[in-house]
C-alpha positions as CSV (number, residue, x, y, z in Angstrom):
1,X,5.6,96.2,66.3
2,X,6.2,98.2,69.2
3,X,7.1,96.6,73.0
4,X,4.4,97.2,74.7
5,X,4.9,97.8,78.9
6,X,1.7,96.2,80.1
7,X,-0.8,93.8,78.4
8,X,-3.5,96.8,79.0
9,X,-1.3,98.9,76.5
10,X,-1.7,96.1,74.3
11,X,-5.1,95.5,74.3
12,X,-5.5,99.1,73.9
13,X,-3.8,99.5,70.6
14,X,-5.8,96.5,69.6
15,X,-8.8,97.8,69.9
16,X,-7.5,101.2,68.1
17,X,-6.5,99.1,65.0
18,X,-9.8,97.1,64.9
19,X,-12.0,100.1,65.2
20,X,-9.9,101.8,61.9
21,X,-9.4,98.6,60.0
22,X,-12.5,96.6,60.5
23,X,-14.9,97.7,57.9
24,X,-12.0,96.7,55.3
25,X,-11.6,93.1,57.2
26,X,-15.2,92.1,57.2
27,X,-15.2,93.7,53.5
28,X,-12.7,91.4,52.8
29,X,-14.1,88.6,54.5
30,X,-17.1,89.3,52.7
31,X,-15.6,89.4,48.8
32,X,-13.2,85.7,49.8
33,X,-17.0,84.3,51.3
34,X,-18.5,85.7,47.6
35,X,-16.2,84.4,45.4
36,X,-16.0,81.0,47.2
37,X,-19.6,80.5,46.6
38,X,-19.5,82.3,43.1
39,X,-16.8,79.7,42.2
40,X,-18.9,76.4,43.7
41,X,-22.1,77.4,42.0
42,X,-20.0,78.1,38.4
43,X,-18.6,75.0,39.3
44,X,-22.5,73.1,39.9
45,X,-24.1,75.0,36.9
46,X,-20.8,73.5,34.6
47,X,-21.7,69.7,35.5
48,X,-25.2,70.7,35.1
49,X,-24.9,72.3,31.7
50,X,-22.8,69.4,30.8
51,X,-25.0,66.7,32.4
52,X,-27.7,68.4,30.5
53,X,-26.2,68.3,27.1
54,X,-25.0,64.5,27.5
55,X,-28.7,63.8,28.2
56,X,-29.8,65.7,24.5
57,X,-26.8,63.5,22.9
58,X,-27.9,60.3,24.1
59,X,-31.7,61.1,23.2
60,X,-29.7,62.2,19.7
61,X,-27.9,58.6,19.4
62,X,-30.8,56.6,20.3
63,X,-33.2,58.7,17.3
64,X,-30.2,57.5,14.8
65,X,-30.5,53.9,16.1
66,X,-34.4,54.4,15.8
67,X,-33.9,55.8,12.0
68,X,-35.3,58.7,12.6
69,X,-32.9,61.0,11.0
70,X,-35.0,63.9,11.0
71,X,-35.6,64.3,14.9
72,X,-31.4,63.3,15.2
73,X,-30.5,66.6,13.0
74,X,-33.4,68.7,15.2
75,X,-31.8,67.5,18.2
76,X,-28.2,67.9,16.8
77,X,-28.8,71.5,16.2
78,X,-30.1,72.1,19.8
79,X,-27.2,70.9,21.0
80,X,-25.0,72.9,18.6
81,X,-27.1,75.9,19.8
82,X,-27.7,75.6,23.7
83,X,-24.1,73.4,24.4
84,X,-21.5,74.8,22.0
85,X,-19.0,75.0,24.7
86,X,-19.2,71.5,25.6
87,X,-17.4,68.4,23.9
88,X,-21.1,67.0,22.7
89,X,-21.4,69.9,20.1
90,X,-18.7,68.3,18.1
91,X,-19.9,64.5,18.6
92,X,-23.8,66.1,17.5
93,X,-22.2,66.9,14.7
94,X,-20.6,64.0,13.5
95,X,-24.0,62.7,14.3
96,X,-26.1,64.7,12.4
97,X,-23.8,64.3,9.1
98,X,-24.7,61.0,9.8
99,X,-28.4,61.5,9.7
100,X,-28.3,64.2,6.7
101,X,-26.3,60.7,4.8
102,X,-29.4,58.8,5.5
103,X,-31.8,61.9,4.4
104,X,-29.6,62.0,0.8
105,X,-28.6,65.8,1.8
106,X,-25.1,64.9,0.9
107,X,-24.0,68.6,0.9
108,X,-25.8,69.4,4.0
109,X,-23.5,66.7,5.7
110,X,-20.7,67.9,4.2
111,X,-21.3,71.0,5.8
112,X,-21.8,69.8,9.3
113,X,-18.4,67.7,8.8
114,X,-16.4,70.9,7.8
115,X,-17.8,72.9,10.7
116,X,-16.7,70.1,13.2
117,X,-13.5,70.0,11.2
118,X,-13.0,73.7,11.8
119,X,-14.7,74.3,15.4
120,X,-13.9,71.0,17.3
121,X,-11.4,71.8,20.2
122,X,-10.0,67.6,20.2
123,X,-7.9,67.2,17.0
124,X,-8.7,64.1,16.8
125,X,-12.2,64.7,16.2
126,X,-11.4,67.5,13.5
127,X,-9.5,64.8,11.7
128,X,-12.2,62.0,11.6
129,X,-14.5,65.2,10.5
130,X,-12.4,66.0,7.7
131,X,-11.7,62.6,6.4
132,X,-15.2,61.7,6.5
133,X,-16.5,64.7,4.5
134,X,-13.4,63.9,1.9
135,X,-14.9,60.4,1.8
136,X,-18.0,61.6,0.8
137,X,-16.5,64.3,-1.7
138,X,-14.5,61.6,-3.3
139,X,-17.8,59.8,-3.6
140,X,-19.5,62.3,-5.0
141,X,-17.0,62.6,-7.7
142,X,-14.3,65.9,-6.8
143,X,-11.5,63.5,-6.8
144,X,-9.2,66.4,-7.9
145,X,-10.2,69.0,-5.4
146,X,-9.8,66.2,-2.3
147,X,-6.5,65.1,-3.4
148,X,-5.6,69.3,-3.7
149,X,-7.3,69.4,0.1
150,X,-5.4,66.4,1.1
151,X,-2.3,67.3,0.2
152,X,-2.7,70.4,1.8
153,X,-3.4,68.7,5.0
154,X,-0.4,66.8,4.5
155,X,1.8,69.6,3.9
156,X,0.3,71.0,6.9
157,X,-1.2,74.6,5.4
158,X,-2.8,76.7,7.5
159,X,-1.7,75.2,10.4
160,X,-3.2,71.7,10.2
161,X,-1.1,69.1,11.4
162,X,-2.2,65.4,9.6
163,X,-0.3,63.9,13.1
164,X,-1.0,60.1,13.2
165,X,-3.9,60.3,10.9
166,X,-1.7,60.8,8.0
167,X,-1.9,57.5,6.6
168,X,-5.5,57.6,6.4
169,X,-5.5,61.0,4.0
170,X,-2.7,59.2,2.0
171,X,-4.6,56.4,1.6
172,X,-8.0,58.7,0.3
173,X,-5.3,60.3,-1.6
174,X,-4.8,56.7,-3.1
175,X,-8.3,56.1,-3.7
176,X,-8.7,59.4,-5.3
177,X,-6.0,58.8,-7.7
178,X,-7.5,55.4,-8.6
179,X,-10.9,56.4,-9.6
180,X,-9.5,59.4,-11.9
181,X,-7.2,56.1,-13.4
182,X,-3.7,57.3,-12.4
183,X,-2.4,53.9,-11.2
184,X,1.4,54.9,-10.1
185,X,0.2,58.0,-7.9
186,X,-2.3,55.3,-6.2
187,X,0.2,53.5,-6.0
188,X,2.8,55.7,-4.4
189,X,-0.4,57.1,-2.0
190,X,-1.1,53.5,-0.8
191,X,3.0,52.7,-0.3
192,X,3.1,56.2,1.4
193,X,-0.1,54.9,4.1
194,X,1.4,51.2,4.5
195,X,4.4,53.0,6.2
196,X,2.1,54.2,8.7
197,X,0.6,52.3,11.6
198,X,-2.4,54.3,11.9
199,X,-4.6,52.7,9.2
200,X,-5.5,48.9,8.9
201,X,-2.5,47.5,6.5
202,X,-4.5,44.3,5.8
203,X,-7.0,46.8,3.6
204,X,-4.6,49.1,2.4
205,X,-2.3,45.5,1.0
206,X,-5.4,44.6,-0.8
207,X,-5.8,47.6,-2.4
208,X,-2.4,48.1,-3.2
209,X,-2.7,44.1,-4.8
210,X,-5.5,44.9,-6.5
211,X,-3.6,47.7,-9.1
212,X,-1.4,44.7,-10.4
213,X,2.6,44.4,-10.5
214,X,4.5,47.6,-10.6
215,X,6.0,47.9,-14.1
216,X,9.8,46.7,-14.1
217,X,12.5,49.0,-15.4
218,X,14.4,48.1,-18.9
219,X,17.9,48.1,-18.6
220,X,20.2,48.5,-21.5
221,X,20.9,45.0,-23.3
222,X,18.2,43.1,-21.0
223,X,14.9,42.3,-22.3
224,X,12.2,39.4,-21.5
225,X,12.6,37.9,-25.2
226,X,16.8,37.8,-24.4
227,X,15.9,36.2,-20.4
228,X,14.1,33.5,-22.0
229,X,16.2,32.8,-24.7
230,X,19.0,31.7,-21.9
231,X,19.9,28.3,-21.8
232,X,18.4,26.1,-18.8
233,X,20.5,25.4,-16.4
């Protein structure tokens, strides 16, 4: 900037730069002012579209406590509709699968399980989607086609990452295995999900009891007949 001589000089050049650059400061002024206020009423409608859907879900939870599964999965659909882009679309539908249970449209809830599975943004939530609908699968009796899904959970395909809910799709796995009557690969499932801390071990002990002893290994010139023929001691 240049020295200026006398303060008149300076107020001179002053008033030279404000008359060629004010238009562009008050524009400026003007788009800072506009966007502030665009960004506090995005900011308001958010927590009002939020606010809004956690009003629909609650309505939605108390219709399931009231047992009336029909108005839930009308009012879980609204919610999957109007507030997508909010955490309560994947909580409506774990909700509605619920409701579609109690209607007998086993499929339908399926389907509403799978989409949570697939669209949730919390992973925790696509898990507990995905193990439900194998519960119900397994239920329904595609044993081999859960443990084929399962292991591909496990083995992380397509990019799905079991994370602490391993233990729980090992122990499905486990189930599976014992309704289709293969006793060691329940087995080896349930072993697999005791080693995990995600999944109640009291249940999974019980289950693993309830298969029986593993079968002991015969070694070369040992059998029970020779054991018991020993002498007592």
């Amino acid at each position: 900037m240049d020295v200026y001589q006398t303060e008149e000089e300076q107020v001179e050049s002053i008033k030279k730069w404000w008359a060629t650059n004010a238009n562009a400061v008050m524009l400026g002024i003007g788009v800072g002012m506009l966007a502030l206020f665009s960004w506090q009423t995005w900011n308001e409608n958010n927590r009002t579209h939020a606010l809004e859907a956690s009003d629909v879900y609650q309505e939605l939870t108390k219709t399931i406590q009231q047992d009336k599964f029909d108005t839930a999965i009308v009012l879980a659909n609204q919610i999957d509709k109007s507030y997508s882009d909010t955490p309560y679309a994947a909580l409506a539908g774990l909700q509605k699968a619920k409701a579609q249970l109690k209607t007998s449209d086993r499929k339908a809830a399926v389907a509403s399980l799978e989409k949570v599975a697939n669209e949730a943004a919390n992973s925790s939530l696509q898990h507990i989607a995905r193990i439900r609908s194998f519960r119900i699968r397994i239920a329904d009796g595609e044993m081999k086609k859960v443990i084929v899904d399962i292991d591909a959970v496990i083995n992380e395909e397509g990019g799905v990452n079991p994370g602490e809910f391993v233990g729980q799709y090992e122990a499905l796995k486990g189930d599976a295995h014992r309704l289709l009557g293969n006793v060691e690969k329940a087995r080896n499932a349930y072993i697999t999900a005791l080693r995990s801390a995600t999944l109640e071990q009291r249940l999974l002990q019980l289950k693993l009891d309830d298969l029986g002893p593993a079968p002991t290994a015969n070694f070369a010139g040992e059998t029970s007949a020779e054991t018991k023929a020993e002498p007592a001691k």
